[in-house]
N, C-alpha and C positions, 0 to 999 in steps of 0.2 A: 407554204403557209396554209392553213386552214383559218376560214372564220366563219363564226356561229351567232345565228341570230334567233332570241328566242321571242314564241308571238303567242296570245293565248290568252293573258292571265286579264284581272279582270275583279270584280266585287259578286261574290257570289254568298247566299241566304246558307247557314249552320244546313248541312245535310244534301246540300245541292250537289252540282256537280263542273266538272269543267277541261278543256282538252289543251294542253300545253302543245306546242309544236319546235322543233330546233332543227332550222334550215344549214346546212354546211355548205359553202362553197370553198374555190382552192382545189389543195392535192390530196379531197375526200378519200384516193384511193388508198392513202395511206393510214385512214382511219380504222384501228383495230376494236376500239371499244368506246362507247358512249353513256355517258352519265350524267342524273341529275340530283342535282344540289339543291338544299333552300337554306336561306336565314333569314330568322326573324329576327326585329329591332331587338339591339341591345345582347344577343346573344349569335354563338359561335354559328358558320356553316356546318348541316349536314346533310353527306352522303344520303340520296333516297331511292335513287333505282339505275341499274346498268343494262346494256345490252351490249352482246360481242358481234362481234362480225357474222359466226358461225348463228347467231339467233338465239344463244343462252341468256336469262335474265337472272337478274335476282333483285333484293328488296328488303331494304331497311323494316325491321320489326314494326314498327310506330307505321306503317302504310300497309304492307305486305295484305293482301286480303280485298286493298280500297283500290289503290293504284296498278295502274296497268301500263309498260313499256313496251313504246312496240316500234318497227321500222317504218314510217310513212309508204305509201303505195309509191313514192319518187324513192330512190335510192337516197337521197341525198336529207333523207328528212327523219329524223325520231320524234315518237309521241308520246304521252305522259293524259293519258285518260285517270282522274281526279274522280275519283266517289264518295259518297256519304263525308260528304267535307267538315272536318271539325273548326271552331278557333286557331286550336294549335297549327293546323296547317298554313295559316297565313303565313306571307312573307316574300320575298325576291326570288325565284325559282332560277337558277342557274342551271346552262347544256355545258358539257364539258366534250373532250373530245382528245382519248390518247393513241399518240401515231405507232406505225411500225418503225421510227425511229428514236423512240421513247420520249418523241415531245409531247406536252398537254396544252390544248388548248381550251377559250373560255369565251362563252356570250357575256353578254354584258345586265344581261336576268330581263324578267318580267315578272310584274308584282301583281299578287295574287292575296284580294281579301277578301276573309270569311267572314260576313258581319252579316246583322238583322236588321 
């Protein structure tokens, strides 16, 4: 089993910035890929950035440019560096986490607002 916990989030000013973190403990070695998630009220989750094992990323349109995914200086950690923060990015930020056994796992979010 893997479990994830995510730390970070927080009320942050239109344009500010902020550093999400997702701790994994468990059988992290069977962790091939990590991703994160957000929804806001009232509407669906969405995919917002990945990282593989090998240290490939990628990144939903709507961030691509602002967000940055990276692996914590711990093995056991991924990071989600937040810039020029809009509105829209408020919400529940979710670490996700899929095995070399093709299970996925899931934190339980940290909530993250953009207000003035």
């Amino acid at each position: 089993q893997v479990q994830l916990v995510e730390s970070g989030g927080g009320l942050v000013q239109p344009g500010g910035s902020l550093r999400l973190s997702c701790a994994a403990s468990g059988s992290i070695s069977s962790i091939n890929t990590m991703r994160w998630y957000r929804q806001a009220p009232g509407k669906q989750r969405e995919w917002v950035a990945l990282i593989t094992r090998g240290g490939s990323t990628n990144y939903a349109d709507s961030v691509k440019g602002r967000f940055t995914i990276s692996r914590g200086y711990a093995e056991d950690t991924v990071l989600l560096q937040l810039n020029s923060l809009k509105p829209e990015d408020a919400g529940v930020y979710y670490c996700s986490a899929s095995s070399d056994y093709g299970m996925i796992y899931w934190g339980e979010g940290t909530l993250v607002t953009v207000s003035s």
